[in-house]
Backbone of each chain as ProteinMPNN parsed JSONL, in Angstrom:
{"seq_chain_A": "XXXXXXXXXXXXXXXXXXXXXXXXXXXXXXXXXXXXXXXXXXXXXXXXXXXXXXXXXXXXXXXXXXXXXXXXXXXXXXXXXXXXXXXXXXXXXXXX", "coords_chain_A": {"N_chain_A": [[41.177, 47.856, -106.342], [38.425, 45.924, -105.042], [35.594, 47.545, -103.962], [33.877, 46.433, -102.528], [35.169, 44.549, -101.064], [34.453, 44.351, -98.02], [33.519, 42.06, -96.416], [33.483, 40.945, -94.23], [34.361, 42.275, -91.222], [36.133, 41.423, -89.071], [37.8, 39.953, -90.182], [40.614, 38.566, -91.42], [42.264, 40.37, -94.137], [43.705, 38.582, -96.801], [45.811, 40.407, -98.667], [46.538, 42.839, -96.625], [48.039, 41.608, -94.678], [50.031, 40.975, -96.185], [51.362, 43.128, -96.528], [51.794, 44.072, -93.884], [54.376, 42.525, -93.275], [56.077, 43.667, -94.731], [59.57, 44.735, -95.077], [60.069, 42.595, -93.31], [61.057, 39.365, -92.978], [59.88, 36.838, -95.637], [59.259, 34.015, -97.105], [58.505, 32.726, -99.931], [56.741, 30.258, -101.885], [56.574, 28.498, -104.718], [54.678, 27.06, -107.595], [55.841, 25.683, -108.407], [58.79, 23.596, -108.176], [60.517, 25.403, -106.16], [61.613, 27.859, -104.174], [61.634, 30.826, -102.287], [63.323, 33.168, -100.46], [63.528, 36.019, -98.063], [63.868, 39.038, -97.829], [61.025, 41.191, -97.945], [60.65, 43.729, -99.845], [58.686, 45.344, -101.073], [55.632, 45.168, -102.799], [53.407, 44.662, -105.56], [49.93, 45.316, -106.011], [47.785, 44.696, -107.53], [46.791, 41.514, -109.544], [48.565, 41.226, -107.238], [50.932, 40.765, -108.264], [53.443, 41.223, -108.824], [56.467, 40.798, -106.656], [59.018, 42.006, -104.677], [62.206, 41.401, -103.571], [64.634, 41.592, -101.051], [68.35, 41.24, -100.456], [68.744, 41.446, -97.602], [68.449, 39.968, -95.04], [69.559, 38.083, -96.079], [69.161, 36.616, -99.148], [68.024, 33.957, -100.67], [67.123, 31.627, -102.849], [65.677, 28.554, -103.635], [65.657, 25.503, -105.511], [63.899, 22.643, -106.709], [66.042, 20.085, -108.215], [66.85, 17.683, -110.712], [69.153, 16.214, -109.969], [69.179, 17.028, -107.287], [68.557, 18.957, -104.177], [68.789, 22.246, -105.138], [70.322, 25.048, -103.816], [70.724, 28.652, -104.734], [72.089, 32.025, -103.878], [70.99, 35.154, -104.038], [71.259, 38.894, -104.589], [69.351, 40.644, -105.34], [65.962, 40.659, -105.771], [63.062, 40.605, -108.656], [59.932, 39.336, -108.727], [58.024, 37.48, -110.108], [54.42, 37.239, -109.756], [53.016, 35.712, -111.101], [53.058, 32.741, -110.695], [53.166, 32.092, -108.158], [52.398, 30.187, -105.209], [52.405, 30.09, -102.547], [52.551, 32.534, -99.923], [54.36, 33.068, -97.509], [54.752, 34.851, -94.05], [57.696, 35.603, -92.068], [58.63, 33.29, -92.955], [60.753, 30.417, -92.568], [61.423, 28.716, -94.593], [62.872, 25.826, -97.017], [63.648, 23.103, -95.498], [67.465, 22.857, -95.145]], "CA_chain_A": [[40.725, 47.108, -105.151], [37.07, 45.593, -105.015], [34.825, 48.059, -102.968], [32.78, 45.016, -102.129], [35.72, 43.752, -99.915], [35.006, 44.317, -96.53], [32.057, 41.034, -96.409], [33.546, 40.819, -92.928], [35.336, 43.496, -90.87], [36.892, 41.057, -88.238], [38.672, 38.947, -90.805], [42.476, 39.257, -92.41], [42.725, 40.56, -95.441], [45.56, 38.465, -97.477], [46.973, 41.86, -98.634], [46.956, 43.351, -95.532], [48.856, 40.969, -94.188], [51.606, 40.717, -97.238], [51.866, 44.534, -96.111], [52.327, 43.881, -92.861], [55.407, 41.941, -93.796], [57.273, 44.947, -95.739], [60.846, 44.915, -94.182], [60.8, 41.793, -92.707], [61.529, 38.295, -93.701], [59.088, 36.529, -96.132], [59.129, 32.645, -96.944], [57.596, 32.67, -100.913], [56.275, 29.446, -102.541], [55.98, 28.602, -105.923], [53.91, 26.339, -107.879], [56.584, 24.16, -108.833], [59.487, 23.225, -106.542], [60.749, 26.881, -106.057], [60.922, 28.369, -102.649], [62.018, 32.379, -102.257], [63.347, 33.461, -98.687], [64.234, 37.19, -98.277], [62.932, 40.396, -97.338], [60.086, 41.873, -98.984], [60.624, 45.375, -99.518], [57.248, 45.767, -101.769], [54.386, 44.511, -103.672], [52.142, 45.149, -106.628], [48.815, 45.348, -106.297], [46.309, 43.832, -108.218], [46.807, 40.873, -108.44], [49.642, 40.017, -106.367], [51.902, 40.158, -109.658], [54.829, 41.483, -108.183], [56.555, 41.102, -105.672], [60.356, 42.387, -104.899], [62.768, 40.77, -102.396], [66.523, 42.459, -101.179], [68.913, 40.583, -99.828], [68.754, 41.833, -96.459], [70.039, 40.092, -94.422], [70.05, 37.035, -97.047], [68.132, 36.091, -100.053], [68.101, 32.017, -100.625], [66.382, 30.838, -103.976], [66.174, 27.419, -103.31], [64.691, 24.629, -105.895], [64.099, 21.134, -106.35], [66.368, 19.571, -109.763], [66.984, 16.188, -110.858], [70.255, 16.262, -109.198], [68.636, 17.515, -105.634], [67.808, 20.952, -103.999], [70.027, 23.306, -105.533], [70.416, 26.347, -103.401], [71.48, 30.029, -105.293], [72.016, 33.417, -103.425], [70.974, 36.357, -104.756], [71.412, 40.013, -103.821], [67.921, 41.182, -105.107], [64.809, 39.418, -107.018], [61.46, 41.201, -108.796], [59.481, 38.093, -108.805], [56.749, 37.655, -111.584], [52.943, 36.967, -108.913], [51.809, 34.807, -111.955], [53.831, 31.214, -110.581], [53.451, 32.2, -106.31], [51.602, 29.674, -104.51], [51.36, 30.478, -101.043], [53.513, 33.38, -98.575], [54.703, 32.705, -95.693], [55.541, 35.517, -93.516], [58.882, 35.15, -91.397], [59.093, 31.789, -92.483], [61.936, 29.852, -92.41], [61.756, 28.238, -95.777], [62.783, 24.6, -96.738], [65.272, 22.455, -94.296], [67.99, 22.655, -95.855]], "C_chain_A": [[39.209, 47.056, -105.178], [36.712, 46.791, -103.51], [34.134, 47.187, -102.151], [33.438, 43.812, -100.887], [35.308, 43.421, -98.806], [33.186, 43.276, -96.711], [31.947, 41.096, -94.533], [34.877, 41.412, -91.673], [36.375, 42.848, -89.781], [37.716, 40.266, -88.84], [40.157, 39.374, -91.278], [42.233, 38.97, -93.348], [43.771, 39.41, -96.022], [46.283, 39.333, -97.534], [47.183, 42.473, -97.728], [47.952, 42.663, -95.071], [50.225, 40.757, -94.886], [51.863, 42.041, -96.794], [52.516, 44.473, -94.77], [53.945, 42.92, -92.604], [56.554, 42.745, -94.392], [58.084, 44.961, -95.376], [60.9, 43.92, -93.616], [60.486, 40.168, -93.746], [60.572, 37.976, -94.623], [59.833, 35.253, -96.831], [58.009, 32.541, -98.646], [57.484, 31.415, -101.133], [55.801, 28.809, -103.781], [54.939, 27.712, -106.057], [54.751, 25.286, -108.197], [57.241, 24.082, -107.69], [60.305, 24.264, -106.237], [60.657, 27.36, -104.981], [61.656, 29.961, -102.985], [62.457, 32.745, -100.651], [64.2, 34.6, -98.398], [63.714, 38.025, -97.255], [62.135, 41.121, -98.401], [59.852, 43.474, -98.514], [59.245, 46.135, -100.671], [56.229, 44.678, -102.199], [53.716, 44.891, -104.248], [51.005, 44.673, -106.192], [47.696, 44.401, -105.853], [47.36, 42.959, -109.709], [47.542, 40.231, -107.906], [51.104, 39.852, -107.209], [53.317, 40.842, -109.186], [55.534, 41.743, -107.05], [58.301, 41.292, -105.131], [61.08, 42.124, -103.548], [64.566, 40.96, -102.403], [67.046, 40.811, -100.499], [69.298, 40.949, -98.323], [67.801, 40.819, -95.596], [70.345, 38.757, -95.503], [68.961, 37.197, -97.739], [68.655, 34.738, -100.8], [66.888, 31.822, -101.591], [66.75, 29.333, -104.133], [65.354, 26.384, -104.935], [65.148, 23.334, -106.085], [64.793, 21.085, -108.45], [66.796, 18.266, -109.361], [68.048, 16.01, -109.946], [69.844, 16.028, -107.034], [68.328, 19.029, -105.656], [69.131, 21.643, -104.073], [69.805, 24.946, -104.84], [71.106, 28.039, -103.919], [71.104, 30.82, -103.87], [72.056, 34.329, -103.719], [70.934, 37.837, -103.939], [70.083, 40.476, -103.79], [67.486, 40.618, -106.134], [63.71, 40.19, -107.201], [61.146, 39.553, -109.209], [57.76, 38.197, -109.61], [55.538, 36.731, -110.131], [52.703, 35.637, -109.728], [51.897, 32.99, -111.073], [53.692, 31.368, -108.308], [51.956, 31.333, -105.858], [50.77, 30.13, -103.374], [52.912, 31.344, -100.777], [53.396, 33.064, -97.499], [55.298, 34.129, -94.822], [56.245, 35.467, -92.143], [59.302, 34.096, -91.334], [60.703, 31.421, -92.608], [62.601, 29.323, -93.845], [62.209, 26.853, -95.992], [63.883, 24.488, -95.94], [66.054, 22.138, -95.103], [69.187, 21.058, -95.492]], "O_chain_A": [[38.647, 48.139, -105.338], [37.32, 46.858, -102.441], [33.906, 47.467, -100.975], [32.934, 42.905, -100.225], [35.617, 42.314, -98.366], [32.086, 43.733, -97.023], [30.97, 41.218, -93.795], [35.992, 40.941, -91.451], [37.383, 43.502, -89.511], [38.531, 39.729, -88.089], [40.577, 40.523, -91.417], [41.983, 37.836, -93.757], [44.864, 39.492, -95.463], [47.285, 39.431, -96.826], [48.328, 42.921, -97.792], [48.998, 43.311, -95.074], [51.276, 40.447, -94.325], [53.079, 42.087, -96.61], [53.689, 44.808, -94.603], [54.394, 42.858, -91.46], [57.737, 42.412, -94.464], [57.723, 45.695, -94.456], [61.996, 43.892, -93.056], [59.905, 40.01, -94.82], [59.946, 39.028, -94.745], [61.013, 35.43, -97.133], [56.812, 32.296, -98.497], [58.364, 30.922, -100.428], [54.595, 28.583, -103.875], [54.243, 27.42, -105.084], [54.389, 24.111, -108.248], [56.812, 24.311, -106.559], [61.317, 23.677, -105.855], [59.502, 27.395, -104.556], [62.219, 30.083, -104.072], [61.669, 32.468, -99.746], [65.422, 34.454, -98.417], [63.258, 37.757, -96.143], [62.552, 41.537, -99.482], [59.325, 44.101, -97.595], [59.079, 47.337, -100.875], [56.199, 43.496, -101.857], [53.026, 45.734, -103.676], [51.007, 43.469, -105.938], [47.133, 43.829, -104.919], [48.184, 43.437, -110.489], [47.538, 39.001, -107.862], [52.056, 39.116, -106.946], [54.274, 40.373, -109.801], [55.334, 42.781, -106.419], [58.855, 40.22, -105.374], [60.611, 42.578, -102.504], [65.418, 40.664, -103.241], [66.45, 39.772, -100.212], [70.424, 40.574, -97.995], [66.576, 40.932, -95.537], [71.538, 38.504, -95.672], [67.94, 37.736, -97.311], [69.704, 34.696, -101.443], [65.743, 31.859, -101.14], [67.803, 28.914, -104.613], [64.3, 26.901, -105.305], [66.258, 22.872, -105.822], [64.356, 21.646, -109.455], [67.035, 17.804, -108.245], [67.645, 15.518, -108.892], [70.136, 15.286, -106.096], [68.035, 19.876, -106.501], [70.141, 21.622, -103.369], [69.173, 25.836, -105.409], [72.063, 28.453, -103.264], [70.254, 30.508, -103.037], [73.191, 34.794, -103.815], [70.598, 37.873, -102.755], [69.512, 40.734, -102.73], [68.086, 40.175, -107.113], [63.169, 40.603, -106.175], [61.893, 38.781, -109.811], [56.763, 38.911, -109.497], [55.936, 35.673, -109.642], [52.272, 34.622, -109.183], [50.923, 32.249, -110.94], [54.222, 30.621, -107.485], [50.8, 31.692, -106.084], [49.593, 30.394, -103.131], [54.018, 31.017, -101.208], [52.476, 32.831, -96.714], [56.474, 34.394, -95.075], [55.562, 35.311, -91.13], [60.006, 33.612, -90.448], [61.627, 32.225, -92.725], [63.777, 29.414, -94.196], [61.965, 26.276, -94.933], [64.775, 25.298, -95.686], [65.76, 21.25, -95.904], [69.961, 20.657, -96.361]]}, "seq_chain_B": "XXXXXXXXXXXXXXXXXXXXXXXXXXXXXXXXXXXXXXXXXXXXXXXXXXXXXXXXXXXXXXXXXXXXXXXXXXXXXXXXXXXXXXXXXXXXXXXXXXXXXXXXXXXXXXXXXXX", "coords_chain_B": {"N_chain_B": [[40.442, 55.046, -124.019], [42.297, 52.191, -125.189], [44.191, 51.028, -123.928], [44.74, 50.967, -121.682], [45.147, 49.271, -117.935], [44.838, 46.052, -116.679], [43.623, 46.168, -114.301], [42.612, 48.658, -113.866], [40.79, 48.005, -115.676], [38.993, 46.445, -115.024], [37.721, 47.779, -112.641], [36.431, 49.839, -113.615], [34.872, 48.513, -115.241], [32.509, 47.682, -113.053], [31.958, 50.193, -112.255], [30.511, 51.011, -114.084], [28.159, 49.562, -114.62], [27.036, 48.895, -112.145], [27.388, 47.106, -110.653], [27.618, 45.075, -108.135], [30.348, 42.784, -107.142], [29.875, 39.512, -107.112], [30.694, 36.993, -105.191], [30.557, 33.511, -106.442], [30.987, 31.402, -104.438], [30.894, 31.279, -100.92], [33.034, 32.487, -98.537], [32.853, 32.928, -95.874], [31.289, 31.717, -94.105], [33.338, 29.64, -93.394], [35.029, 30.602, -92.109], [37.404, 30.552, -89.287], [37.279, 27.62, -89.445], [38.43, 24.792, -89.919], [40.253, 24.325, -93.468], [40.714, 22.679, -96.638], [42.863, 23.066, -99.371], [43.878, 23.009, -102.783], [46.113, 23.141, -104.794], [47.042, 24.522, -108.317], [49.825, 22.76, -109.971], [49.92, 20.766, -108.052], [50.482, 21.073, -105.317], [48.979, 21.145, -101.74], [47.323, 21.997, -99.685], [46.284, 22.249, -95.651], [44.855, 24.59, -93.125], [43.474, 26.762, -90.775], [40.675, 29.116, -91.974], [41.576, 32.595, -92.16], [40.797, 34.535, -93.499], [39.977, 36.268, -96.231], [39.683, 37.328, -99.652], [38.003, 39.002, -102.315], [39.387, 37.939, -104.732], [39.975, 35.223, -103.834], [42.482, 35.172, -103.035], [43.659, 34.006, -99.868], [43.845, 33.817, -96.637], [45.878, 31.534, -94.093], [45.778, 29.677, -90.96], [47.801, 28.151, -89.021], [49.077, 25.94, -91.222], [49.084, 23.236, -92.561], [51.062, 21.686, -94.996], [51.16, 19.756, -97.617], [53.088, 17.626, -99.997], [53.494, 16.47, -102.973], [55.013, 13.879, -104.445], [56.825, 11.915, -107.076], [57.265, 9.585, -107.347], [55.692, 8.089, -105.486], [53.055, 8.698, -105.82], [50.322, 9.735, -103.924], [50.705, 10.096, -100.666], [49.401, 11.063, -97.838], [50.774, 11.428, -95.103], [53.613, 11.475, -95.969], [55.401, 13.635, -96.895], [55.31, 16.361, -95.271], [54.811, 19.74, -93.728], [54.861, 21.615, -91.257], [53.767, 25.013, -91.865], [52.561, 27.54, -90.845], [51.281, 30.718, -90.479], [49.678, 31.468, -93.377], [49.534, 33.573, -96.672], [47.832, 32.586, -99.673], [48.022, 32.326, -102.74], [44.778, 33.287, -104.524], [45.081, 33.041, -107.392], [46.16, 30.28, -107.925], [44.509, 28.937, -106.516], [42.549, 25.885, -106.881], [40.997, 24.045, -105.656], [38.72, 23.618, -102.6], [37.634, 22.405, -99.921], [36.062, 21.606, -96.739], [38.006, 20.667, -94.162], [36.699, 17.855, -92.857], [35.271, 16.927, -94.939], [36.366, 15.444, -96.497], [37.405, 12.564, -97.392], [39.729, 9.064, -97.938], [39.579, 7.167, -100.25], [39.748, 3.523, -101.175], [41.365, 2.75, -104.908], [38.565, 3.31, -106.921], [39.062, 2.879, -109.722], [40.122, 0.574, -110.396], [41.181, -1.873, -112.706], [38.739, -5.213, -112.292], [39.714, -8.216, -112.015], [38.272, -10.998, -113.706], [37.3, -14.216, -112.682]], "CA_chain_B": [[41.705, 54.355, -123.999], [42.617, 50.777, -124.978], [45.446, 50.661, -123.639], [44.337, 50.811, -119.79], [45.681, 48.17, -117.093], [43.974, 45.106, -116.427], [43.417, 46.263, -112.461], [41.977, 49.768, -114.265], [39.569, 47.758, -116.91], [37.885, 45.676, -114.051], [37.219, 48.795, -111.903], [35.456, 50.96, -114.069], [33.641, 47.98, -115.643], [32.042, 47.971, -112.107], [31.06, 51.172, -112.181], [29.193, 51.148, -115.253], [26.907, 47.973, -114.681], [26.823, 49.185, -111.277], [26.851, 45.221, -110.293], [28.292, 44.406, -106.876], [31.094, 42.0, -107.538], [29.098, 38.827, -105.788], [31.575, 35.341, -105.039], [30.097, 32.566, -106.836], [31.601, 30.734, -102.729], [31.059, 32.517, -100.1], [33.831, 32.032, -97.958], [32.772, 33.563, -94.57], [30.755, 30.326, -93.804], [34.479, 28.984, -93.378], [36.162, 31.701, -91.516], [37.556, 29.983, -88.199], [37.063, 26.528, -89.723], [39.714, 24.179, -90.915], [39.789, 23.919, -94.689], [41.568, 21.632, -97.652], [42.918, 23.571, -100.211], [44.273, 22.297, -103.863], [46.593, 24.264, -105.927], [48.289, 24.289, -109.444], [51.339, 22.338, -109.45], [49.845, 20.027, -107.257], [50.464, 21.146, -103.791], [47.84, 20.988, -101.236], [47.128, 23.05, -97.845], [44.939, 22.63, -94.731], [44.724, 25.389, -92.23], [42.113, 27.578, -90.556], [40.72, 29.883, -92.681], [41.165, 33.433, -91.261], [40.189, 35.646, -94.435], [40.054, 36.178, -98.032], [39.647, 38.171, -100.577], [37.207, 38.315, -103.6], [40.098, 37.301, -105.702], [40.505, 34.333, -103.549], [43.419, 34.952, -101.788], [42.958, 33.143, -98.363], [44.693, 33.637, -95.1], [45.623, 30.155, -93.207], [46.738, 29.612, -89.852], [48.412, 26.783, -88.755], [49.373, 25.87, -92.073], [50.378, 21.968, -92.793], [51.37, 21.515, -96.613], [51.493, 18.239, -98.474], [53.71, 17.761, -100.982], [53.533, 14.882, -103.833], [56.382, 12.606, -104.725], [56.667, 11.453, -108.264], [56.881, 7.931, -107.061], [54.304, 7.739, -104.459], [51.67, 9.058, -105.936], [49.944, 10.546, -103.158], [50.231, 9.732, -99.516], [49.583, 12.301, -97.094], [52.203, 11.875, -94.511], [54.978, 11.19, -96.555], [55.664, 14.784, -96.721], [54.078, 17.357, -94.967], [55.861, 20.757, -93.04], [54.184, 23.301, -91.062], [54.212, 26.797, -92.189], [51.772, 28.808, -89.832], [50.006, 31.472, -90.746], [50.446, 31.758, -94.054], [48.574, 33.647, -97.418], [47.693, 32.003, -100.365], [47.404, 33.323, -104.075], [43.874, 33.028, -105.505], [45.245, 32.879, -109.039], [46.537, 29.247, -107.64], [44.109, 27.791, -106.343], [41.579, 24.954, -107.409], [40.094, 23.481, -104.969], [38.868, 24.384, -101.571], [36.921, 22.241, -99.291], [36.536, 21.637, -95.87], [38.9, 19.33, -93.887], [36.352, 16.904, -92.841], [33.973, 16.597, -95.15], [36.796, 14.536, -97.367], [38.583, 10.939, -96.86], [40.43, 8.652, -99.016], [39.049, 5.986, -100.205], [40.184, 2.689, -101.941], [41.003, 3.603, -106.08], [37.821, 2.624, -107.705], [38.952, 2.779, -111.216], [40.875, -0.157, -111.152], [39.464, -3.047, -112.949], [39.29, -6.397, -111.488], [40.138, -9.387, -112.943], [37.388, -11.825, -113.327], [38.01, -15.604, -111.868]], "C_chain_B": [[41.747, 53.036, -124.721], [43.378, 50.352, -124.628], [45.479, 50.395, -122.253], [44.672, 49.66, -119.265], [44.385, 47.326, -116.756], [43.228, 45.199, -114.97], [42.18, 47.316, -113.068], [40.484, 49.492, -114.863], [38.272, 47.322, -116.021], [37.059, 46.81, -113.111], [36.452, 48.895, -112.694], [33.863, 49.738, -115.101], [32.314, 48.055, -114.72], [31.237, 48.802, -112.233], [30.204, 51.287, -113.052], [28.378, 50.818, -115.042], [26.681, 48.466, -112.814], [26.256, 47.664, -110.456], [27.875, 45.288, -109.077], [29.247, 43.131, -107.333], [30.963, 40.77, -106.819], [30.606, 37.525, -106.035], [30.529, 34.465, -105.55], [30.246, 31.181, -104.971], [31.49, 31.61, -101.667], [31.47, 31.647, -98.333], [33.838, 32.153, -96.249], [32.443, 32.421, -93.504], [32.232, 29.342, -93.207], [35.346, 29.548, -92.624], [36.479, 30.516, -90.314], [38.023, 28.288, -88.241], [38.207, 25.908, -90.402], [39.412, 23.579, -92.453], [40.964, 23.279, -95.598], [41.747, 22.352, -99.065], [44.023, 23.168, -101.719], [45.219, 23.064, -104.494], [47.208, 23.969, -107.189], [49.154, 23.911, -109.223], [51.406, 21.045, -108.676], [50.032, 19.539, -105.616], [49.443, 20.875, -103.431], [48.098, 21.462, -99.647], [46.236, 22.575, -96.811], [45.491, 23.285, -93.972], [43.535, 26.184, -92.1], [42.305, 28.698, -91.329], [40.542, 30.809, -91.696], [40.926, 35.109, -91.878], [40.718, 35.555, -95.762], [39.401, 37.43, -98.671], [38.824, 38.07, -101.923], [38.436, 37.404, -105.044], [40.972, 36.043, -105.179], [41.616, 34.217, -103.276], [42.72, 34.513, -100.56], [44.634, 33.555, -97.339], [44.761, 32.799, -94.235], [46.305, 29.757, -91.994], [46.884, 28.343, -89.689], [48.59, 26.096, -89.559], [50.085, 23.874, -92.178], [49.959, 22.168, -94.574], [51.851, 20.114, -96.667], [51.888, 18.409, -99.497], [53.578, 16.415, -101.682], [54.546, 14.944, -104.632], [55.839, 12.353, -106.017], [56.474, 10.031, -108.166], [56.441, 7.62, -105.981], [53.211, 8.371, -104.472], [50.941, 9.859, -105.0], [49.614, 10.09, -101.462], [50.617, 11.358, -98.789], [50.382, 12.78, -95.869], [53.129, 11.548, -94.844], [55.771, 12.577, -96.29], [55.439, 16.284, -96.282], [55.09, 18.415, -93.87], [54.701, 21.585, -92.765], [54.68, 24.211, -91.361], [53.934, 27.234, -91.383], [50.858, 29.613, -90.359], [50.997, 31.82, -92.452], [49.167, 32.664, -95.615], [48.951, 33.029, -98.907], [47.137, 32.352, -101.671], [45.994, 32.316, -104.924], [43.864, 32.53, -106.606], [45.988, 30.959, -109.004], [46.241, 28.128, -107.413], [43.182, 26.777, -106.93], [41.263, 24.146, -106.838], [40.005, 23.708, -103.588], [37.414, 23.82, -100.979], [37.054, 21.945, -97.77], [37.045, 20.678, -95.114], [38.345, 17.673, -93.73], [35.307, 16.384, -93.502], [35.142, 15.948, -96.736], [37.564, 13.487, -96.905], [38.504, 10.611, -98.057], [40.041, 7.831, -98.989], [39.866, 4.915, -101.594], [40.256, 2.869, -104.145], [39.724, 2.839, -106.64], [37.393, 2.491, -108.781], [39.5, 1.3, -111.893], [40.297, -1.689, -111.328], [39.616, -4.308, -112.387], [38.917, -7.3, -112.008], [38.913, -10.234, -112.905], [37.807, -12.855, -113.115], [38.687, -15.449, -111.12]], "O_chain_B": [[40.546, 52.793, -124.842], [43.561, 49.157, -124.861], [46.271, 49.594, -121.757], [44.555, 48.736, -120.071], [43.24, 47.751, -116.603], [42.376, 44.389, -114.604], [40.999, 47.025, -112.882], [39.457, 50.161, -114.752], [37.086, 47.625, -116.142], [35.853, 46.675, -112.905], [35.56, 48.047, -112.692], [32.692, 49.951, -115.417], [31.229, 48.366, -115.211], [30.027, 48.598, -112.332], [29.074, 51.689, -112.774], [27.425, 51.59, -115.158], [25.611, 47.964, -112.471], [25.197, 47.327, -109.927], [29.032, 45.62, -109.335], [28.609, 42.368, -108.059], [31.75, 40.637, -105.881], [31.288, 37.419, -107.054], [29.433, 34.684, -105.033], [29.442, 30.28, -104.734], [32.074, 32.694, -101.655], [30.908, 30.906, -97.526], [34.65, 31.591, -95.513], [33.024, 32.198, -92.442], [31.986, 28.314, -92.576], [36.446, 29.026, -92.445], [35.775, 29.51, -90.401], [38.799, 27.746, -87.454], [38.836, 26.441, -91.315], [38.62, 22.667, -92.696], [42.127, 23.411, -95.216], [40.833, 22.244, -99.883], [45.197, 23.067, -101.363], [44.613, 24.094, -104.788], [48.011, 23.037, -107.142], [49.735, 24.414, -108.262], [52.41, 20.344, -108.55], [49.885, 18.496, -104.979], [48.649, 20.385, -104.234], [48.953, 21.206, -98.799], [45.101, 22.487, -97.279], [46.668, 22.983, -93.775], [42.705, 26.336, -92.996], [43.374, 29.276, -91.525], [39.868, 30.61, -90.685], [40.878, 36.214, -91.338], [41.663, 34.91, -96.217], [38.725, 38.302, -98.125], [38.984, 37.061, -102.61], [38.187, 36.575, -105.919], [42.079, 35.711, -105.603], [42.012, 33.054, -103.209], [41.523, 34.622, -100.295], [45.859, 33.523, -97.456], [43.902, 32.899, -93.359], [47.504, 29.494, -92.088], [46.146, 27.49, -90.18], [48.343, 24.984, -89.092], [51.218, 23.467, -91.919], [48.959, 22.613, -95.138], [52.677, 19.522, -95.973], [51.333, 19.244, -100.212], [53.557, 15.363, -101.044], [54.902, 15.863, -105.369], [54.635, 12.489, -106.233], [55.644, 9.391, -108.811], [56.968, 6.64, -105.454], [52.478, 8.625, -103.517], [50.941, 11.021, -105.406], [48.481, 9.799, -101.078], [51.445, 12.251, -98.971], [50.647, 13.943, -95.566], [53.855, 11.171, -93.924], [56.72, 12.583, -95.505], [55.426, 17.225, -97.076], [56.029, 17.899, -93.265], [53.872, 22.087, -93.523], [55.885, 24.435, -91.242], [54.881, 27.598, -90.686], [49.727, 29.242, -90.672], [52.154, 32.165, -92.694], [47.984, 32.329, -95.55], [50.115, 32.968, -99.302], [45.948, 32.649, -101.79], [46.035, 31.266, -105.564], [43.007, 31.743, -107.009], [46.277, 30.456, -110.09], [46.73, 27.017, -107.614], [43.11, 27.19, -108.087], [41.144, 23.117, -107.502], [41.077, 24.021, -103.072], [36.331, 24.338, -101.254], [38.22, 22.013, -97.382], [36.521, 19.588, -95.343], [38.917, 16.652, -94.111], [34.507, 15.589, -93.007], [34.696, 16.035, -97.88], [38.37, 13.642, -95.987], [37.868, 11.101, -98.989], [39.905, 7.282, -97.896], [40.379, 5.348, -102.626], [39.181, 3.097, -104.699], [39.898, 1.633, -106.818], [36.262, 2.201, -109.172], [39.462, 0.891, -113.054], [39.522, -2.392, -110.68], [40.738, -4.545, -111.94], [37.799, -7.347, -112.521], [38.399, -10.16, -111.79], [39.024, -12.837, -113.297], [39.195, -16.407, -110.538]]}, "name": "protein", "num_of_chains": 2, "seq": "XXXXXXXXXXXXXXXXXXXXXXXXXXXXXXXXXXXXXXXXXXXXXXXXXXXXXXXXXXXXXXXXXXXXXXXXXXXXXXXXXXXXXXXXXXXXXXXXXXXXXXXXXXXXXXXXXXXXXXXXXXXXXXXXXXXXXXXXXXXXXXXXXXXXXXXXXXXXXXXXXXXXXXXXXXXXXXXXXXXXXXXXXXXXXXXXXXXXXXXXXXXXXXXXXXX"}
């Protein structure tokens, strides 16, 4: 973790905030057409590279294919940081 | 060692050079402010910025996302969903300005016919 962080003490962290999230829902984002919608029961680090999602109370891997949006359900996912756009926490995820 | 973690290597380089790890952007200027953010892949964000991280993570509230269509090129309410508050991986993004200091303007690559 950069010592050099704190530029400004009234601001949110990103990581703080993915912490603040631990146990409850989380709304991931890839870079392609990939969405993630679970519970995030951790996270790596530095930087961001992993991040691990139960199926409690669902886990919904949704993405976009030629066909349309193909929805899987998985029980539990370690998810590689390198491909994560943006987090959402408690989101909802796409309309299905 | 050589074998040390990439989180491990960056630390201690630090300490050696005893260099403050400065932002080439300095994002603070932006805190509060609504900003336009670009990413790999081709998404695209605006929301208020409400913190970041030297490794460019960002924290955005009120979150609208634009998404681009393969066959519409790029209009900006074609597709667009609020998130909320949402954070955003550094390692993602590529571009990051602020909401109103961009508009769209007519393409002006395309060539025009003479007569």
């Amino acid at each position: 973790m950069a010592a050099s962080a704190v530029s400004n003490p009234s601001q949110l962290l990103p990581l703080e905030l993915v912490d603040k999230c631990i146990g409850s829902r989380i709304h991931i984002v890839m870079k392609s057409d990939k969405e993630i919608v679970g519970t995030l029961l951790g996270f790596d680090d530095f930087p961001l590279s992993l991040v691990l999602c139960s199926y409690l109370p669902f886990l919904i891997f949704s993405e976009i294919t030629p066909e349309g949006r193909r929805i899987t359900k998985l029980d539990q996912i370690l998810l590689n940081g390198n491909n994560i756009t943006m987090l959402v926490p408690g989101g909802e995820g796409p309309e299905v | 060692g050589g074998g040390g973690g990439g989180g491990g290597g960056a630390g201690k380089m630090a300490d050696k050079e005893k260099k403050k790890k400065e932002s080439i952007l300095d994002l603070s200027k932006y805190i509060d402010k609504t900003i336009r953010v670009k990413f790999q892949g081709g998404r695209e964000a605006s929301g208020v910025l409400k913190g970041f991280d030297p490794l460019l993570n960002l924290v955005l509230d009120g979150t609208i996302e634009y998404m681009r269509d393969p066959d519409d090129q790029f209009k900006l309410t074609e597709d667009t969903r609020q998130l909320g508050l949402v954070v955003c991986r550094g390692t993602s993004v590529v571009l990051i300005c602020p909401q109103d200091g961009m508009e769209a303007i007519p393409n002006p690559f395309i060539q025009q016919q003479d007569g």
